[in-house]
C-alpha positions in Angstrom: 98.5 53.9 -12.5 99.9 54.5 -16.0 98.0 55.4 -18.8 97.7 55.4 -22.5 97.2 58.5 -24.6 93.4 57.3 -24.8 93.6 57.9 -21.6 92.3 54.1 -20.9 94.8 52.0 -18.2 97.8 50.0 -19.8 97.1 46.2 -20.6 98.7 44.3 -17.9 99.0 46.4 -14.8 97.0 46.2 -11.8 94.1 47.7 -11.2 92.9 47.9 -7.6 89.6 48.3 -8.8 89.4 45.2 -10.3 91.9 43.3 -8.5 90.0 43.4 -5.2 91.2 40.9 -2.9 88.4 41.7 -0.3 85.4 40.9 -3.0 83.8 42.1 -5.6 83.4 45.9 -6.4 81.6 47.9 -4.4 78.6 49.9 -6.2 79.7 53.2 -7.8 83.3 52.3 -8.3 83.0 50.2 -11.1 83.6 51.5 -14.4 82.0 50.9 -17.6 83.5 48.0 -20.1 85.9 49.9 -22.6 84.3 49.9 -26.3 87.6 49.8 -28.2 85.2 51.0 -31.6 84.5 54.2 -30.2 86.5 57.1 -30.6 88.2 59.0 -27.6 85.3 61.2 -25.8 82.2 60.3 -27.6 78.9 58.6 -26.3 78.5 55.3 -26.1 75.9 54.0 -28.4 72.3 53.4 -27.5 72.0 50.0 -25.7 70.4 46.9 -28.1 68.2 45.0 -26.9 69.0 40.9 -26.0 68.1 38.6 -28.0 66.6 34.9 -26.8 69.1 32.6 -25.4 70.4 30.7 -28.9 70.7 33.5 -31.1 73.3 36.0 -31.1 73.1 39.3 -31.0 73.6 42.3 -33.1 77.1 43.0 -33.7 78.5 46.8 -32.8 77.2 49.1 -35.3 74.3 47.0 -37.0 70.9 47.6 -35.5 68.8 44.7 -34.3 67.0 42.3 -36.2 63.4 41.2 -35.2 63.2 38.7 -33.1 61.9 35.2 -34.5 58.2 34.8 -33.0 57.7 30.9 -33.8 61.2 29.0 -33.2 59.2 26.1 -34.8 58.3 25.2 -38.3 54.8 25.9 -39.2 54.9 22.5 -41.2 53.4 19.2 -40.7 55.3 17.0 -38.1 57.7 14.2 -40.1 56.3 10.8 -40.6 57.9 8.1 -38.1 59.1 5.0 -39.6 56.3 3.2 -38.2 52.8 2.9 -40.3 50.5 5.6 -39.7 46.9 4.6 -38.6 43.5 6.3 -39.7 44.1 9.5 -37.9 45.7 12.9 -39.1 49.1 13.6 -38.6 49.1 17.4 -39.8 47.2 19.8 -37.9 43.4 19.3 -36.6 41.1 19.2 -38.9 38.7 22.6 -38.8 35.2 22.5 -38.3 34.6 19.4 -36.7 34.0 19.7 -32.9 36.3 17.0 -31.9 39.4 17.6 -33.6 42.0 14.9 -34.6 39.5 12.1 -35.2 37.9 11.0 -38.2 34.3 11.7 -39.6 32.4 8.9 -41.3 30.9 10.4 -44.3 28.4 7.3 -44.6 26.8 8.3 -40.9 23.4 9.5 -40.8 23.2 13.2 -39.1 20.4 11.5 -37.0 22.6 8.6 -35.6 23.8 8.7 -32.1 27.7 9.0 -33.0 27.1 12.3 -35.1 28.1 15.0 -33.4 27.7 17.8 -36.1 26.0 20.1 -33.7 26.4 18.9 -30.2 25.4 15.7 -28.6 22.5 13.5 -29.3 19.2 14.2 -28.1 17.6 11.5 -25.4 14.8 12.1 -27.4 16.4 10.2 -30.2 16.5 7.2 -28.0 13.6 4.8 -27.5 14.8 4.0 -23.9 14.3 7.7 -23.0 10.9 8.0 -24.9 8.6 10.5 -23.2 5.9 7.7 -22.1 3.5 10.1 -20.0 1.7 11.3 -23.1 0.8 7.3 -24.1 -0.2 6.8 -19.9 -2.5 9.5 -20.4 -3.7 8.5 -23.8 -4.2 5.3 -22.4 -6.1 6.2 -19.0 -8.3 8.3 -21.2 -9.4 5.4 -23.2 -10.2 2.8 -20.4 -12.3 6.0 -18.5 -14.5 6.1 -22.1 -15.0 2.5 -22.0 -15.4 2.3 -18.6 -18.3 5.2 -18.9 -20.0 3.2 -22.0 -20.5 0.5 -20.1 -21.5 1.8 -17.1 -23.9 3.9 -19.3 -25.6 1.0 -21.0 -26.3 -0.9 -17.4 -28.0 2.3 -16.3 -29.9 2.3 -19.2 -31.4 -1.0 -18.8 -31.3 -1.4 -15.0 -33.8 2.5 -15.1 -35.5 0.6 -18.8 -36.7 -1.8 -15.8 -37.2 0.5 -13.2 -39.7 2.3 -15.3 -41.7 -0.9 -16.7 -42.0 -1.7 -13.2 -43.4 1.8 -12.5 -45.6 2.5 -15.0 -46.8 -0.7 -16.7 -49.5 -2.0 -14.1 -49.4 -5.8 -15.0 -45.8 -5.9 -14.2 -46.6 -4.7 -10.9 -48.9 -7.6 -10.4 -46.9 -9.8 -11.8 -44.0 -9.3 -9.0 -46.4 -9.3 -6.2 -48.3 -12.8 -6.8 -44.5 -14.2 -7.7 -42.2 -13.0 -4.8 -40.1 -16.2 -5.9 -38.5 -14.4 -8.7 -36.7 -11.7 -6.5 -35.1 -14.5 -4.8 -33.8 -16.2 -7.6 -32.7 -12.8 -9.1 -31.2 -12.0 -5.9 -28.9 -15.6 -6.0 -28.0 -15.0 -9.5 -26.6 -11.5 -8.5 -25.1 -12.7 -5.7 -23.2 -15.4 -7.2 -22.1 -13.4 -10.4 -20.9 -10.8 -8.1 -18.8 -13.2 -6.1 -17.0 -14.3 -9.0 -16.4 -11.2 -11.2 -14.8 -9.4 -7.4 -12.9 -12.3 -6.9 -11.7 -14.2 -10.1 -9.4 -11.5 -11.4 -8.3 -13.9 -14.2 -11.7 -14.5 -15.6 -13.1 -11.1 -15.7 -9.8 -10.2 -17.9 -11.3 -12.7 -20.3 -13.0 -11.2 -23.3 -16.5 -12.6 -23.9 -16.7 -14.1 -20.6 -16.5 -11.2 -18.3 -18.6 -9.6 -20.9 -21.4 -12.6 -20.3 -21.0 -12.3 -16.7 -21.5 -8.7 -16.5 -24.5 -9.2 -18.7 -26.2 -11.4 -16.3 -24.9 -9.3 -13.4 -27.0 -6.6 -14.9 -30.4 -7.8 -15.5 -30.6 -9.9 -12.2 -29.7 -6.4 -10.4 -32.3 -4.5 -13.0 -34.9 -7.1 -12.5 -34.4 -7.1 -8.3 -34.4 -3.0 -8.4 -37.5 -2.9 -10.6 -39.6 -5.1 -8.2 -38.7 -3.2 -5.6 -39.7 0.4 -7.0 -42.6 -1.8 -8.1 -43.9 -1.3 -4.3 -43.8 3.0 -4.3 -45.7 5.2 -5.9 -44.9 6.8 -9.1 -44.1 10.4 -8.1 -41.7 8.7 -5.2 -39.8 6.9 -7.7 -39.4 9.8 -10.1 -38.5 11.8 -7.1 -35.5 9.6 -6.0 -34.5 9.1 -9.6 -33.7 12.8 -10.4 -32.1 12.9 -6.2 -30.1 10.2 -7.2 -28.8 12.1 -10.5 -27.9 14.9 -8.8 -26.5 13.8 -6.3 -24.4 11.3 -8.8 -23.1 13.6 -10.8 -22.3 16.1 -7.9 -19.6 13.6 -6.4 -18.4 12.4 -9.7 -17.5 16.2 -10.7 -16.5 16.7 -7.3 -14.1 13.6 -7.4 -12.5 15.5 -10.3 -11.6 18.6 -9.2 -10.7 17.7 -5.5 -7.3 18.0 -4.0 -8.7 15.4 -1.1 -7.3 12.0 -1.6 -10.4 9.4 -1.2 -9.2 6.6 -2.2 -7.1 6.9 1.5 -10.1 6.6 3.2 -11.0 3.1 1.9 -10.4 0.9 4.9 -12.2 3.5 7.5 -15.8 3.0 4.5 -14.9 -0.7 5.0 -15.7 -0.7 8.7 -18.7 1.9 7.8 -19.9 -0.4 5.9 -20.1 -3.4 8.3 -21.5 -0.9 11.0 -24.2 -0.4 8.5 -24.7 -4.2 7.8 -25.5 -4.7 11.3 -27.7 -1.8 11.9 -29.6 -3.3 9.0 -30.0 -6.6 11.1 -31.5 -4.7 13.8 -34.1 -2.6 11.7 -35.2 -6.1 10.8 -36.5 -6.9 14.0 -37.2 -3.2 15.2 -39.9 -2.0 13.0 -39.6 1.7 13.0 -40.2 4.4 10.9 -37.4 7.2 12.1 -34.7 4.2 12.2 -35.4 3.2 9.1 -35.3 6.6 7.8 -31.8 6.8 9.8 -30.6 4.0 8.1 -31.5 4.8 4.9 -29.8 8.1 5.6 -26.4 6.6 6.7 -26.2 4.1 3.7 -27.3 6.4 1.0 -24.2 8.8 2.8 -22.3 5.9 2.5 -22.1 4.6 -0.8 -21.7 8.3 -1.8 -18.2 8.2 -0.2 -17.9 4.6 -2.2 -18.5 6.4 -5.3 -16.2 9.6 -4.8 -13.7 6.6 -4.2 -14.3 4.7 -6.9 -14.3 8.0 -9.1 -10.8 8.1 -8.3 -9.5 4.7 -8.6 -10.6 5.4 -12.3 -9.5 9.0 -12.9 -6.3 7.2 -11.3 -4.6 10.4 -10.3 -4.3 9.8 -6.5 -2.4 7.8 -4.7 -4.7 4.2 -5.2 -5.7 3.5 -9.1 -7.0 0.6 -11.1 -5.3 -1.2 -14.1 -6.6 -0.2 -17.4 -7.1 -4.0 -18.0 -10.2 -3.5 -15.0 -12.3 -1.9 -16.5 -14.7 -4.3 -15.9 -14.5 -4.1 -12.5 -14.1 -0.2 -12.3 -17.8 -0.5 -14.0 -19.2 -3.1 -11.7 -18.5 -0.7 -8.8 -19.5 2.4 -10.1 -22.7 0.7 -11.0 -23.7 -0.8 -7.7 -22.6 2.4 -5.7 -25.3 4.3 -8.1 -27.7 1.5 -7.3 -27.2 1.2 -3.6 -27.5 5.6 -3.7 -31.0 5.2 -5.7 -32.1 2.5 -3.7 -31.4 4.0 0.2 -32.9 7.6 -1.7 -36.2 5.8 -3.1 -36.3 4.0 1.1 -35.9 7.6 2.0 -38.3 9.3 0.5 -41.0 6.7 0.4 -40.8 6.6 4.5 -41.2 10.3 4.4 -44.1 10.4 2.2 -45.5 7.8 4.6 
């Protein structure tokens, strides 16, 4: 193959290295592209580097220019021809948390579309309000009422207990007229039936009031005349047994784990066990079954009263409205009648 006196192959001859009819050129035969601005013998520049597809490169001779790093304007965008709404069209907004929507300067910072910090707090809503604090505050005030009341029917049911005790002519008094234990007994009866069973009226104000009233002093009057019959030092004997033994199972009510108010229907059926066991120490005149029985009820009505303790405190699994607390006071005070009353039996028969 001819040559020019650069020594590079003449311009139009073939070249079996390039004009390979088998395929392309095998690796280590090819040669390097002629640079026609370099002189005969001397290196070939140092290689530039590419540039990005679009931009040329750097001619021979020139070294290369930085490459662009943002092939887009750092402008806002053009307008449309179409009307722009409320929103931005430049770049987002800084420091607002949601960027590229508007902030209404007229919002308070406490509404719940201001999100200046983060989201609103539940706390801020009155559907979310924490209402366990007004519960409490609320159960709190019907156990204070429920304990004044209760407080002032002990006061005059034991105001009785000890005219009946000490003052002589009262004595006599109930023992030539038996009559008036009866009637006392009818009146309690009958006011009991209708404050346990007319829910409605013992909700009403004055009336329930009225009808705990008279509830009261029939029971007082009937509990009097019966302590009327024992001794002096037997009745101040079951007094303080019955105030100890009261405020053991209230304060024990309070602290226990032991659901009571479960137990309610299994007391039920106690309770009619002891009815008729009462029947039959009518007829059977005995000194040791009556002391039995007095036992049994006195046991009784202490379970009643650690029930009822509950229902009040009304952290188990059975609990009264605060609207009862007429009712929550009619059954604490009979269960601390009923416990005085089997007591003063008990220790009378022993002192027998």
């Amino acid at each position: 193959m001819s040559q020019d006196k650069s020594g590079y192959p003449i311009m139009g001859e073939s070249n079996p290295l390039h004009n390979n009819v088998y395929g392309p050129p095998q690796p280590g035969f090819g040669m390097p592209p002629p640079n026609y601005s370099q002189a005969p013998g001397e290196p070939y520049p140092p290689a530039t580097g590419y540039g990005q597809p679009g931009y040329p490169q750097a001619g021979p001779g020139f070294a290369p220019g930085p490459y662009p790093q943002m092939p887009y304007a750092q402008m806002p965008y053009p307008q449309g021809p179409y009307p722009q709404g409320p929103y931005p069209q430049g770049p987002y907004q800084q420091g607002h948390p949601q960027q590229g929507f508007p902030v209404d300067p007229m919002a308070p910072t406490g509404s719940p579309g201001y999100h200046g910090e983060g989201p609103p707090s539940y706390y801020d809503n009155e559907e979310f309000s924490d209402s366990g604090f007004e519960d409490k505050t609320i159960r709190q005030a019907f156990i204070r009422k429920v304990f004044m009341v209760l407080t002032v029917q002990l006061l005059v049911t034991f105001s009785f207990v000890a005219v009946f005790t000490f003052v002589d002519e009262a004595k006599y008094f109930v023992r030539r007229n038996p009559w008036t234990y009866y009637v006392s007994y009818a009146v309690f009866f009958v006011s009991l039936i209708v404050l346990s069973c007319c829910g409605d009226f013992r909700r009403k104000h004055p009336w329930n009031l009225v009808a705990l009233s008279i509830l009261t002093l029939s029971l007082s009057y009937m509990v009097g005349m019966i302590a009327s019959f024992y001794d002096t030092e037997t009745v101040i004997m079951a007094v303080g047994i019955t105030a100890v033994v009261c405020f053991t199972v209230v304060l024990f009510s309070l602290q226990s784990k032991y659901d009571f108010t479960s137990c309610r229907g299994v007391l039920f059926v106690c309770l009619i066990v002891l009815l008729l066991f009462a029947f039959l120490c009518i007829f059977i005149r005995h000194r040791i079954l009556h002391i039995v029985y007095a036992s049994l009820g006195a046991l009784l009505f202490t379970c009643f009263l650690a029930v009822d303790t509950q229902l009040l405190l009304g952290n188990k699994k059975l609990a009264l409205s605060p609207e009862e607390y007429i009712f929550a006071a009619l059954n604490l005070y009979t269960d601390i009648v009923n416990i005085f009353l089997y007591i003063l039996a008990i220790v009378g028969r022993s002192r027998e």
